[in-house]
C-alpha positions in Angstrom: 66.4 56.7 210.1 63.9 56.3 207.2 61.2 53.8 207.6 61.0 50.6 205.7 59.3 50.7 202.8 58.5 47.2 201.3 56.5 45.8 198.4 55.5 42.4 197.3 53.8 42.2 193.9 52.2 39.1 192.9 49.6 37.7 190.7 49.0 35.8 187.5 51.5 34.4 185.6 51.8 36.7 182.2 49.6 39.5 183.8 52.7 41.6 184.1 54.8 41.2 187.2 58.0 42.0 186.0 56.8 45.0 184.2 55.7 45.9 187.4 58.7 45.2 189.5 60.8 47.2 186.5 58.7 50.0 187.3 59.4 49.9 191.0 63.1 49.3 190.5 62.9 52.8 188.4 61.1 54.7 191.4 64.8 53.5 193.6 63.1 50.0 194.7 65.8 47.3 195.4 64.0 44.4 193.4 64.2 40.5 193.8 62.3 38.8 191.8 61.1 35.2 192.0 62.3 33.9 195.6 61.0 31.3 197.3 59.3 32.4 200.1 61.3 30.8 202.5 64.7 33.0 201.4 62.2 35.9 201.4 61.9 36.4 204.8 65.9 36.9 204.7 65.0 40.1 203.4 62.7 41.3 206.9 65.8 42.2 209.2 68.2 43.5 206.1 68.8 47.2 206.1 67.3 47.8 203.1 65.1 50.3 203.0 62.6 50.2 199.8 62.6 46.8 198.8 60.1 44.9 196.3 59.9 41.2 196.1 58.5 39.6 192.9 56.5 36.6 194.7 54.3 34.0 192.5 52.7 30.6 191.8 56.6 29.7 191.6 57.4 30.5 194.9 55.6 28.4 197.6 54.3 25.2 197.0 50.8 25.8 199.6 49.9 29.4 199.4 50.1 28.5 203.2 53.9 29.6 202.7 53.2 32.7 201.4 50.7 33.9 204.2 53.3 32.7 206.7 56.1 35.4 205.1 53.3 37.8 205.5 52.9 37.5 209.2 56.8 37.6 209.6 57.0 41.0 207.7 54.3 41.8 210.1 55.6 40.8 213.4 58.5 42.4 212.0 57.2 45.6 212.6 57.8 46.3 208.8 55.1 48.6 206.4 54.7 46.7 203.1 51.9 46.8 200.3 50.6 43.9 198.2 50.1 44.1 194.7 48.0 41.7 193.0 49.2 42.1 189.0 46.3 40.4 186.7 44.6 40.7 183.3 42.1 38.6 181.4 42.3 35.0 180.0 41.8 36.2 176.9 45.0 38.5 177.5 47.4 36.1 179.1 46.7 33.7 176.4 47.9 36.1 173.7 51.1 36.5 175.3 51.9 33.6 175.8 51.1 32.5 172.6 53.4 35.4 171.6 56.2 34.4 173.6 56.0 31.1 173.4 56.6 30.6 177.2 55.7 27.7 179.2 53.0 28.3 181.9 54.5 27.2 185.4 51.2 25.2 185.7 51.1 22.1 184.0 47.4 21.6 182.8 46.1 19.6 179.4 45.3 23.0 177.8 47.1 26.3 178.2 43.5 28.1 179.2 43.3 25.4 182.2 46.3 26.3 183.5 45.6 30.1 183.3 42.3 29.0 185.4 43.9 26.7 187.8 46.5 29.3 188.4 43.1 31.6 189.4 42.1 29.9 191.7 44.9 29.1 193.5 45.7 32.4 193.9 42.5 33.7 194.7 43.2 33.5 198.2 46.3 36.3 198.0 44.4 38.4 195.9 42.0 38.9 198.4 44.8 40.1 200.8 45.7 42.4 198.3 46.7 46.3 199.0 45.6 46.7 195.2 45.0 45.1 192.4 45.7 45.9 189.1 44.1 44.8 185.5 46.9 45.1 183.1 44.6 43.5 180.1 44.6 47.1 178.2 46.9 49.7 180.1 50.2 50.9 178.8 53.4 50.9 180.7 53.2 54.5 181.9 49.0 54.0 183.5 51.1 50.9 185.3 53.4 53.3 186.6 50.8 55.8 187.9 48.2 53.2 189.3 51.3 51.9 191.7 51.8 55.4 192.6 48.0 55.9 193.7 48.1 52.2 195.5 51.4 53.0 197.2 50.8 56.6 197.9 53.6 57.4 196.7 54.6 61.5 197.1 54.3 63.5 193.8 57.4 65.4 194.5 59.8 62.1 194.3 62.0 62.6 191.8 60.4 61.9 188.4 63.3 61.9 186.0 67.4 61.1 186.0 68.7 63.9 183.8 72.5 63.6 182.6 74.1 66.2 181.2 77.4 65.4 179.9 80.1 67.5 178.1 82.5 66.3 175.4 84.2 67.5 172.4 83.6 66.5 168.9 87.3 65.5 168.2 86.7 62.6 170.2 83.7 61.5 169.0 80.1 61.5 169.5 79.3 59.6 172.8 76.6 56.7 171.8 74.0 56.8 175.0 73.0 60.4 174.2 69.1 61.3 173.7 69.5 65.1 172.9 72.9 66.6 171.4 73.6 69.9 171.5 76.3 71.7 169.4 77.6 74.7 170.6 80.9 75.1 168.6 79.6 78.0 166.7 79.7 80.3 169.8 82.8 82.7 170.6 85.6 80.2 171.6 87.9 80.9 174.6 90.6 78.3 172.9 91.6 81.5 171.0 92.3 83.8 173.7 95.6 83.2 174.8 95.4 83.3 178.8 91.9 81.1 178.6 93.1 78.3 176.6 94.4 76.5 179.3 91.6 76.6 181.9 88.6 74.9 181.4 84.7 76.0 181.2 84.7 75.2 185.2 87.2 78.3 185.7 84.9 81.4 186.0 87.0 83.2 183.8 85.9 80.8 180.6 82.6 80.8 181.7 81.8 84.4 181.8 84.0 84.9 178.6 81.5 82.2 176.7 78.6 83.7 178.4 79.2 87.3 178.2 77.9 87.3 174.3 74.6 87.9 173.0 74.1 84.5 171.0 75.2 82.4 173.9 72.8 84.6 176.2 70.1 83.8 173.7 70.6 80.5 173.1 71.1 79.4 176.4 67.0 81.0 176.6 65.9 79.1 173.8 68.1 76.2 174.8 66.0 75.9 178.6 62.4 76.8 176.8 62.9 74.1 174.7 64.0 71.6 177.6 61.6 73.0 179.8 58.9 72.0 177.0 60.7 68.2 176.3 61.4 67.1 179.3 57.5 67.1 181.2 56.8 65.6 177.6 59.4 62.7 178.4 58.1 62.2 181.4 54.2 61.8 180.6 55.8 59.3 178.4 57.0 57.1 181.2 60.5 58.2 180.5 63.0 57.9 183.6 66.5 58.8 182.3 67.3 61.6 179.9 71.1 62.4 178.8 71.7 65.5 177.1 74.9 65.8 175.6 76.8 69.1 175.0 79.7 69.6 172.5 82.2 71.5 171.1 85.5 71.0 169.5 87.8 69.4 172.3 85.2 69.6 175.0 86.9 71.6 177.2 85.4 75.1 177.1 82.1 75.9 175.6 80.5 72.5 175.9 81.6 72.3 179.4 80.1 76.1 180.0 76.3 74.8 178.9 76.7 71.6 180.8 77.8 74.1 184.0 74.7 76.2 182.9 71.8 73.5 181.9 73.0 71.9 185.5 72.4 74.6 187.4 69.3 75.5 186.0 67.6 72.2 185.8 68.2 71.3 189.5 66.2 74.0 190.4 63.4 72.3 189.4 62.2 69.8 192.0 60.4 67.1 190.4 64.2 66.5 188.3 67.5 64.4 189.2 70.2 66.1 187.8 73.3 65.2 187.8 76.7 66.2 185.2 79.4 64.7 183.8 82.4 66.3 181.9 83.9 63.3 179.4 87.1 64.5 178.4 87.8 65.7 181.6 87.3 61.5 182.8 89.6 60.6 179.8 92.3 63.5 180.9 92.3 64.8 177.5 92.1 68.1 178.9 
């Protein structure tokens, strides 16, 4: 059985907790954000196994409270990590001058909120596991300083690939990132005993494959990805759908998808995963 992994992020109010907590939900954290800490604990004896809890200024009203759902994880039994999430005044003003937002500290002036909030919870920051200054990091350095505080193993999975087949006649699918046309390569639909079976039947597939251009551009096809896709992921990208198609989606779009799929899993790092549409909407 896998241990349990939890995380509690906290911190200052507009620092970037929910950023934060998006981030984890992306890395396959179950994320609850905002509880008080009483229904927290609810959370210590569930079988989840990598949970993160989104716990602030909102959720306890002595920070007494939150040290208390501390000790429980702890006599628990249960790993976790704290993350303190802050920036500078300076910073937090701007956002929330940006946003508009009401501070959940009530104060005569929007900066003596920011600072009351401080020093309430300077006490949990010191408890910390890490802390992290958001005030001029993008997204993707939030992503990689959780990693280094959690220790989290460079081989997880750093991408959710799609690759999905369809055909043209149908229309073009609307969630695709990268589309693929393959409709000017040999097509089996011709060939009188293949137009029946499908790009999963071997027979299609080494009938589409067996040509020079689809040899070729299935080459330049998996340079090119193999080039994109660490690109996407320095980027902070976490899902990818690559769509394939041809005429009725049946055999050379579902031959690449067959093709990208098995070549992309072998590349650790990447969650691949395939789809076939017109085979969902029985159109063939």
């Amino acid at each position: 059985m896998q241990k349990k992994k939890f995380v509690i992020v906290s911190g200052l109010s507009g620092a970037g907790k929910t950023t934060a907590l998006n981030v984890l939900e992306d890395m396959g954290y179950y994320v609850v954000d905002n509880l008080p800490c009483e229904v927290a604990s609810f959370f210590v004896n569930t079988s989840i196994e990598k949970l993160a809890l989104g716990i602030d200024i909102r959720s306890f009203k002595v920070t007494e409270e939150f040290f208390k759902l501390l000790d429980e994880i702890e006599r628990a039994g249960v790993e976790f990590s704290l993350v303190f999430i802050e920036a500078s005044d300076e910073v937090i003003l701007n956002r929330y001058n940006l946003t508009r937002r009401k501070h959940p500290l009530e104060a005569a002036t929007l900066l003596e909120s920011i600072n009351k909030e401080s020093e309430i919870m300077a006490s949990i920051r010191e408890r910390a596991s890490g802390i992290i200054d958001t005030s001029n990091i993008k997204p993707k350095e939030l992503s990689e300083r959780l990693k280094e505080i959690l220790m989290i193993d460079s081989h997880e999975k750093s991408i959710n690939i799609h690759v999905q087949s369809f055909g043209f006649k149908y229309g073009i699918p609307i969630d695709l990132d990268l589309l693929f046309d393959v409709r000017f390569l040999p097509n089996p639909y011709y060939i009188e005993e293949l137009r029946e079976k499908t790009g999963e039947d071997a027979e299609v597939y080494d009938y589409v494959m067996k040509y020079d251009i689809s040899q070729e551009f299935a080459e330049r096809l998996l340079n090119m990805l193999k080039f994109l896709i660490p690109n996407f992921i320095k980027e902070g990208k976490k899902h990818l759908t690559i769509g394939i198609g041809c005429s009725g989606g049946k055999h050379r779009s579902v031959t690449f998808a067959r093709l990208l799929h098995n070549e992309l899993s072998k590349v650790e790092s990447l969650n691949v995963y395939i789809s076939h549409r017109e085979k969902e909407r029985r159109n063939w």
